[in-house]
C-alpha positions as CSV (number, residue, x, y, z in Angstrom):
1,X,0.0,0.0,0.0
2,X,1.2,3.6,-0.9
3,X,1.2,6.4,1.5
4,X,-1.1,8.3,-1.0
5,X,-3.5,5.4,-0.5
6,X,-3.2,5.3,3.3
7,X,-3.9,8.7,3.1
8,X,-6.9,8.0,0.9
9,X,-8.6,5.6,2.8
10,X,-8.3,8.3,5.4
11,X,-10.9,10.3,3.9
12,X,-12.9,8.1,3.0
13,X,-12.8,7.0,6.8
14,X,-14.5,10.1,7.6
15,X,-16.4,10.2,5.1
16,X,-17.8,6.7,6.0
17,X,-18.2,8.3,9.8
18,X,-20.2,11.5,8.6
19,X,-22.4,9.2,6.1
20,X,-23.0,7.0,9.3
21,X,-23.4,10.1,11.6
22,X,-20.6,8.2,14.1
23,X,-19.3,10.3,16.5
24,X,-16.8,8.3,18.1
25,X,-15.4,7.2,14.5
26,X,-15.6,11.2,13.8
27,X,-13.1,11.2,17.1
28,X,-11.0,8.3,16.4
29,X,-9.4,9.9,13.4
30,X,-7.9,12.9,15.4
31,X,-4.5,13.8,16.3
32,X,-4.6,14.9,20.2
33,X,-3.1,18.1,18.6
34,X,-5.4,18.6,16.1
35,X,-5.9,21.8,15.2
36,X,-9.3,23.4,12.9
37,X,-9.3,26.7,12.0
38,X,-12.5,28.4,9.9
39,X,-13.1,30.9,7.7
40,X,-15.7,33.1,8.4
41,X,-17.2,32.3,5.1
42,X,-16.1,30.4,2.1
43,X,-14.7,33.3,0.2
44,X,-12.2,34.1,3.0
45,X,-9.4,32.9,1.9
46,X,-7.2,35.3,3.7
47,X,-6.4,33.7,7.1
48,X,-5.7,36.6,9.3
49,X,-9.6,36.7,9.2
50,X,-10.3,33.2,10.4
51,X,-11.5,31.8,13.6
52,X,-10.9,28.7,16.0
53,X,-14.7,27.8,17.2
54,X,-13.4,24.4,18.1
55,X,-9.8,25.0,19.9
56,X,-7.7,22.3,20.2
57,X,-8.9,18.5,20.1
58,X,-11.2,18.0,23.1
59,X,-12.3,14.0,22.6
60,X,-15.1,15.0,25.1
61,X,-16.4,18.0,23.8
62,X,-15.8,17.6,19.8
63,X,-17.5,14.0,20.3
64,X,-20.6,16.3,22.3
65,X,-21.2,18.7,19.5
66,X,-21.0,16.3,16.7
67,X,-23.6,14.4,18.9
68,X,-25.9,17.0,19.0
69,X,-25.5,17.8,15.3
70,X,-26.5,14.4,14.9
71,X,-29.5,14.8,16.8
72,X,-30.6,18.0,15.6
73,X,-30.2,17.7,12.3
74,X,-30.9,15.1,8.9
75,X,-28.3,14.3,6.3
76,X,-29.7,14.9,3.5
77,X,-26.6,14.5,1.3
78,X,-22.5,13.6,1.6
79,X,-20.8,14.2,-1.5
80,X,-16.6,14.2,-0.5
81,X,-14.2,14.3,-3.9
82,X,-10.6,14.0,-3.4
83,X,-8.9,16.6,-5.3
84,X,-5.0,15.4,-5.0
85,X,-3.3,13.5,-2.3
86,X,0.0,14.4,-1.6
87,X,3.2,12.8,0.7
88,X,6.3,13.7,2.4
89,X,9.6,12.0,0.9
90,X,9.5,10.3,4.2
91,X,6.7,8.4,4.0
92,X,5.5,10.0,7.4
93,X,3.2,12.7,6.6
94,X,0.8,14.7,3.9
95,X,-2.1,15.9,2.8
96,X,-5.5,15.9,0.9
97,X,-7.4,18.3,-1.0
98,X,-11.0,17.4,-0.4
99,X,-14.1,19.1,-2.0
100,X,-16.6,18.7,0.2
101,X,-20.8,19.4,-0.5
102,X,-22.5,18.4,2.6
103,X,-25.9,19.3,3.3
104,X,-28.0,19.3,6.4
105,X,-31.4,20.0,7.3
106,X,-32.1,21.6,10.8
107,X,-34.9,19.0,12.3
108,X,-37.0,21.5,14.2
109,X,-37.9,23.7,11.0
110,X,-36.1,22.4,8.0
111,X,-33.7,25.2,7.8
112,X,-30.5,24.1,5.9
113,X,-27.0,23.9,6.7
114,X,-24.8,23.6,3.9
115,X,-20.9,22.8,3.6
116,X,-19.7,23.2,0.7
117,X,-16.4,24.1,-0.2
118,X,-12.4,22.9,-0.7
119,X,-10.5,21.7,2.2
120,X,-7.2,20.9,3.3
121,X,-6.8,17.8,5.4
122,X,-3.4,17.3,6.9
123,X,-2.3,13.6,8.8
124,X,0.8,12.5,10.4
125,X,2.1,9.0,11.0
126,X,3.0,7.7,14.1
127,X,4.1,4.1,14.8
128,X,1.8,2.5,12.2
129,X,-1.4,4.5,12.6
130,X,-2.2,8.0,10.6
131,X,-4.2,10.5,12.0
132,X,-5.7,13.8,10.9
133,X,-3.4,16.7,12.7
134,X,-5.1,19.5,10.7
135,X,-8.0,20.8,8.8
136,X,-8.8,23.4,7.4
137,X,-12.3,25.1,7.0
138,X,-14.3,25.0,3.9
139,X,-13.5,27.6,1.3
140,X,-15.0,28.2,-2.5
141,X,-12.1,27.6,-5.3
142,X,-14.0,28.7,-8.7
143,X,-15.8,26.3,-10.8
């Protein structure tokens, strides 16, 4: 197996978990030193404007909110295309370019809450596992 397709079958890991609405495979993928910063909207693509609504990787409380996502709201669709995968010479490390079109529907009044929008999803090896060690928050790359 390559480390492009290790890194792969990461995404499509959590893609699996948000398609299954599982909150502790959500958590399992996470570096303790994950880090997820956001843009306040998907055309900010200058960073000095972006936010950290999550904070470091709290099992606890990033497990909780993805919880009460799940309870509060209906998937209505999970569409995830990998852009590029890329890897460090060393075999240790890389990242994925994901675009993600996720849509939600708010169960108490059928609001929606869309993301949509190209990531950047960074993992690190260590011993034989990968994790996800960064993230970063939707943002809206032309056609």
């Amino acid at each position: 197996m390559t480390v492009e397709s290790e890194i792969q079958a990461m995404v499509d890991r959590e893609t699996r978990a948000w398609d299954r609405q599982d909150a502790e495979a959500l958590v399992s993928l996470f570096h303790p030193d994950m880090v997820w910063p956001w843009p306040p909207d998907p055309a900010s693509h200058d960073p000095a404007t972006w936010v950290f609504p999550l904070g470091r990787f709290n099992r606890e409380r990033w497990k909780a909110g993805w919880e009460d996502l799940f309870r509060t709201h209906e998937l209505i669709h999970n569409v995830r295309r990998t852009v590029r995968v890329a890897a460090s010479p060393e075999g240790d490390g890389g990242f994925a370019v994901v675009d993600v079109d996720t849509l939600w529907r708010r169960r108490a009044d059928g609001a929606p809450f869309h993301w949509k929008g190209r990531a950047c999803k960074g993992y690190t090896k260590v011993g034989p596992a990968w994790f996800l060690v960064y993230h970063t928050g939707l943002l809206e790359y032309g056609p």
